[in-house]
C-alpha positions as CSV (number, residue, x, y, z in Angstrom):
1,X,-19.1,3.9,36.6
2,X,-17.2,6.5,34.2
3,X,-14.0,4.5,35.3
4,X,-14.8,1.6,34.3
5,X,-16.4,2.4,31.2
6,X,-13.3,4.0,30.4
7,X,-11.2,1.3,31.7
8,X,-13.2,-1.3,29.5
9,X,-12.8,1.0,26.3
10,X,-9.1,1.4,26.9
11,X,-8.9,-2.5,26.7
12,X,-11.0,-3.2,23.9
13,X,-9.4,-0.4,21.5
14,X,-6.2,-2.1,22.5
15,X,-7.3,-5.4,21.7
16,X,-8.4,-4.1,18.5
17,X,-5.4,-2.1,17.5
18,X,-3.2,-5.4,18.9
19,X,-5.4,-7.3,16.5
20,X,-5.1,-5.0,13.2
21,X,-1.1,-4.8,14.3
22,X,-0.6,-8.6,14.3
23,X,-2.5,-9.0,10.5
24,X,-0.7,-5.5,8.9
25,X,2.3,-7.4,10.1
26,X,2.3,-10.1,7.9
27,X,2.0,-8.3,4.7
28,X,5.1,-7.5,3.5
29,X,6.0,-11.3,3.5
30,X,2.7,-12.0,2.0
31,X,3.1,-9.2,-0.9
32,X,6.5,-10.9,-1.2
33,X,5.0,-14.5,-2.4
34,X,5.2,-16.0,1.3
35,X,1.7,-17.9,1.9
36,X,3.2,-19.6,4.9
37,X,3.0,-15.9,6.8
38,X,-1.1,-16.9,6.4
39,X,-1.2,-20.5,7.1
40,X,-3.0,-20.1,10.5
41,X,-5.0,-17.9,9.2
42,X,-9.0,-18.8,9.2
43,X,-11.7,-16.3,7.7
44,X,-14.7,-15.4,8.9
45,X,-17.5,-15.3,6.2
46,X,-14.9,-15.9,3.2
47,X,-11.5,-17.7,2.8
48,X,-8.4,-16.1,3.2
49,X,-5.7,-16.8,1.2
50,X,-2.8,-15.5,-0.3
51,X,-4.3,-13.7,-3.5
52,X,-6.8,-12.2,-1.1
53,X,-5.0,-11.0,1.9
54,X,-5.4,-7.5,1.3
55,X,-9.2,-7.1,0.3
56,X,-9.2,-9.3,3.9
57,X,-6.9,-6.5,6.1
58,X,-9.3,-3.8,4.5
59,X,-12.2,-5.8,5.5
60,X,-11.1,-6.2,9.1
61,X,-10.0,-3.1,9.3
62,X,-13.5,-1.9,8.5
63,X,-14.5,-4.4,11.4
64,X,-12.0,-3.9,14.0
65,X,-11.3,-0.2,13.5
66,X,-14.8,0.4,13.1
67,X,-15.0,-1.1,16.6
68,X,-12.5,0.7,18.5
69,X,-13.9,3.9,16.9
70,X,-17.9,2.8,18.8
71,X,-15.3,1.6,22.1
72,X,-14.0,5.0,22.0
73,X,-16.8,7.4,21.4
74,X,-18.8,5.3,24.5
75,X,-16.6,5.2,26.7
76,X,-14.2,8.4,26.3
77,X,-15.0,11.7,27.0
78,X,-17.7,13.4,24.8
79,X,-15.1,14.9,22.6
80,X,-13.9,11.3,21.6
81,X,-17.6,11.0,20.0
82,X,-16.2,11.8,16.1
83,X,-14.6,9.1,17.0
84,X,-18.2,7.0,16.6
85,X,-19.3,8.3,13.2
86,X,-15.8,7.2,12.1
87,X,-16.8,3.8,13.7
88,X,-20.2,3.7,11.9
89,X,-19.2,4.7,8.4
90,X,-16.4,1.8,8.8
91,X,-18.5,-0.3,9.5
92,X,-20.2,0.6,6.6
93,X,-18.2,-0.2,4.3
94,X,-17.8,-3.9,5.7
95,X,-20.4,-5.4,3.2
96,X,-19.0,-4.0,0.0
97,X,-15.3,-5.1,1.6
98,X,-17.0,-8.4,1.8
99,X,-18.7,-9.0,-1.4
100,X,-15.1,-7.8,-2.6
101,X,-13.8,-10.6,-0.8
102,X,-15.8,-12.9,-2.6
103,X,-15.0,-11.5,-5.8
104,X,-11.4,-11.4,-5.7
105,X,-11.4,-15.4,-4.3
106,X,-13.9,-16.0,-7.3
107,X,-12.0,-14.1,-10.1
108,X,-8.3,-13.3,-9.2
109,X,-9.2,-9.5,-9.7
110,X,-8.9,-6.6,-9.9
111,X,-5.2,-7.3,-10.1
112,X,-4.2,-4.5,-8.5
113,X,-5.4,-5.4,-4.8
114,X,-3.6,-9.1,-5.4
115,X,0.4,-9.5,-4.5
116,X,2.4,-9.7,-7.5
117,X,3.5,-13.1,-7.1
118,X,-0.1,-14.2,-7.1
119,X,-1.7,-12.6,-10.0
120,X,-1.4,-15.4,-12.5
121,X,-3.4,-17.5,-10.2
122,X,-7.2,-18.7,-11.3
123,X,-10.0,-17.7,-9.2
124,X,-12.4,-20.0,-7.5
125,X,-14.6,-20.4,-10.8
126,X,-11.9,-20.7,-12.9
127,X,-10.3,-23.7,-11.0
128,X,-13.8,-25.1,-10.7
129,X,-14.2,-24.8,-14.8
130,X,-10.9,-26.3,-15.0
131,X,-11.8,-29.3,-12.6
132,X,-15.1,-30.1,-14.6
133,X,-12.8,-30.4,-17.6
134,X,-10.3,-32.6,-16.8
135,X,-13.2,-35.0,-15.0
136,X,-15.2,-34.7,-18.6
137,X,-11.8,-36.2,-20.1
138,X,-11.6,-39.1,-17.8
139,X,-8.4,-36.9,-15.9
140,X,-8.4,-36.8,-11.9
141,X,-9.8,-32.9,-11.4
142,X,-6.3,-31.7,-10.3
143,X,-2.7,-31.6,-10.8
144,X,-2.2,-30.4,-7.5
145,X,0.8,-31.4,-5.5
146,X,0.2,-34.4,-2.8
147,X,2.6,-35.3,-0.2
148,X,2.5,-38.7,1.8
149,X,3.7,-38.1,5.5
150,X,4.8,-40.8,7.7
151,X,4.2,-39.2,11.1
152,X,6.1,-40.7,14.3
153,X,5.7,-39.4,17.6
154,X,8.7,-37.8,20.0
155,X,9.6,-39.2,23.1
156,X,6.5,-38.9,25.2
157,X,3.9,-38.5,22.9
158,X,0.8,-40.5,23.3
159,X,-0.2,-41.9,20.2
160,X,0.9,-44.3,17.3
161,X,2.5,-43.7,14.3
162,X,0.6,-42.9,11.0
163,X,0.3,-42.3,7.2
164,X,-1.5,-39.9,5.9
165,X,-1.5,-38.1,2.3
166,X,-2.4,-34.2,2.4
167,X,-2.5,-31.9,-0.4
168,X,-0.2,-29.0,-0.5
169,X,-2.1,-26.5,-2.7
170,X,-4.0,-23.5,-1.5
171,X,-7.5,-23.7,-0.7
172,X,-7.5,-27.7,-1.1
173,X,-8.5,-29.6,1.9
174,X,-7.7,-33.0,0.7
175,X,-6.4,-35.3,2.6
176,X,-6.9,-39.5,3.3
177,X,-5.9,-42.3,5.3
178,X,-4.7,-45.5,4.5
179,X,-7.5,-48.6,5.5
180,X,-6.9,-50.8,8.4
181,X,-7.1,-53.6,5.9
182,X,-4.4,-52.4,3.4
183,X,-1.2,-53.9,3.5
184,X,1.1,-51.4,1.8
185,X,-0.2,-48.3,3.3
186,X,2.4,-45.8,1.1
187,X,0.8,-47.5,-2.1
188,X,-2.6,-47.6,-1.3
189,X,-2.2,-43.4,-0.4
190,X,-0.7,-43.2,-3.7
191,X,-3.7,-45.0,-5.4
192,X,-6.3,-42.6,-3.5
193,X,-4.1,-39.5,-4.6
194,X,-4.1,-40.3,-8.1
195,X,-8.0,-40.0,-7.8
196,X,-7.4,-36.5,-6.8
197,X,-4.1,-35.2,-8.9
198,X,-2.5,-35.9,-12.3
199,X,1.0,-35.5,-10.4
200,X,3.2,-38.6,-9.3
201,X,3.3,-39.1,-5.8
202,X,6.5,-40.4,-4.8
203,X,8.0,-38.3,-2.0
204,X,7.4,-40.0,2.2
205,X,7.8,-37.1,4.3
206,X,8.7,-37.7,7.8
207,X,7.8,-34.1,9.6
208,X,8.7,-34.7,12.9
209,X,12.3,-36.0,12.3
């Protein structure tokens, strides 16, 4: 049984460690201005983006260290079991990294734990503020940048071709279709995208070639 305890805990503390390595990885690109280093990336219990990436490594550190630390102290050899209390007071600290999380989304701040190239950005209640704004002045709430993209398949796909009109900035998940009943499809995109941004919409992206 001591085997496979041990065998379990080896795996799991590499998991972990594979894990942290993969997300330390990327932030020299994000400090750097790159979001696109991020774009797969999908939080758990608060949104991860760019401004926030490194209140979101300290928070999973907290998580996944503190997990490897409990993997190691159970299934090593007694004199591993510091390696526990380490475990428990990270995990500790993963509800103040987390209500941190939520502040620096909300706020932008404090400045120092947000990439340079990111530091002029508004927070969550800012944009919000901002939105409510524009809409009180008869504006569409954004000025984000919408793309229209005229998506074809490759030989050997199975399905038809499609418009659809997605917007570009952070943290935005808007995105339409055209209507079965519209006749020019680009236009009628356009017209739903002016609902949503004060930007011109003019560019037909074609993303698979």
């Amino acid at each position: 049984m001591d085997g496979w305890m041990r065998a379990l805990a080896f795996i799991a503390v590499v998991a972990c460690i594979a894990y942290l390595a993969d997300r330390f990885r990327r932030l020299p690109a994000v400090w750097r201005g790159d979001k696109s280093a991020i774009a797969a990336i999908r939080g758990t219990l608060a949104d991860v983006y760019a401004r926030s990436y490194v209140v979101h490594l300290a928070r999973n550190f907290a998580g996944w260290g503190g997990a490897a630390g409990l993997c190691i102290a159970v299934g090593m050899n007694p004199v591993w079991r510091v390696a526990g209390v380490i475990g428990i007071l990270l995990w500790l600290c993963y509800i103040p990294l987390l209500v941190l999380h939520w502040f620096v989304n909300a706020t932008n701040r404090p400045k120092f734990l947000v990439p340079p190239p990111f530091r002029d950005e508004q927070g969550s209640v800012a944009k919000a503020r901002l939105r409510r704004r524009r809409q009180k002045a008869g504006q569409a709430p954004t000025d984000h940048e919408v793309e229209i993209f005229d998506v074809r398949p490759r030989p050997g796909d199975d399905y038809e071709p499609y418009l659809m009109a997605m917007c570009s900035a952070e943290g935005c998940d808007w995105m339409e279709f055209p209507d079965s009943k519209d006749l020019d499809e680009v236009q009628s995109l356009r017209d739903k995208a002016r609902r949503h941004t004060t930007r011109p919409i003019e560019k037909v992206t074609r993303p698979l070639g």
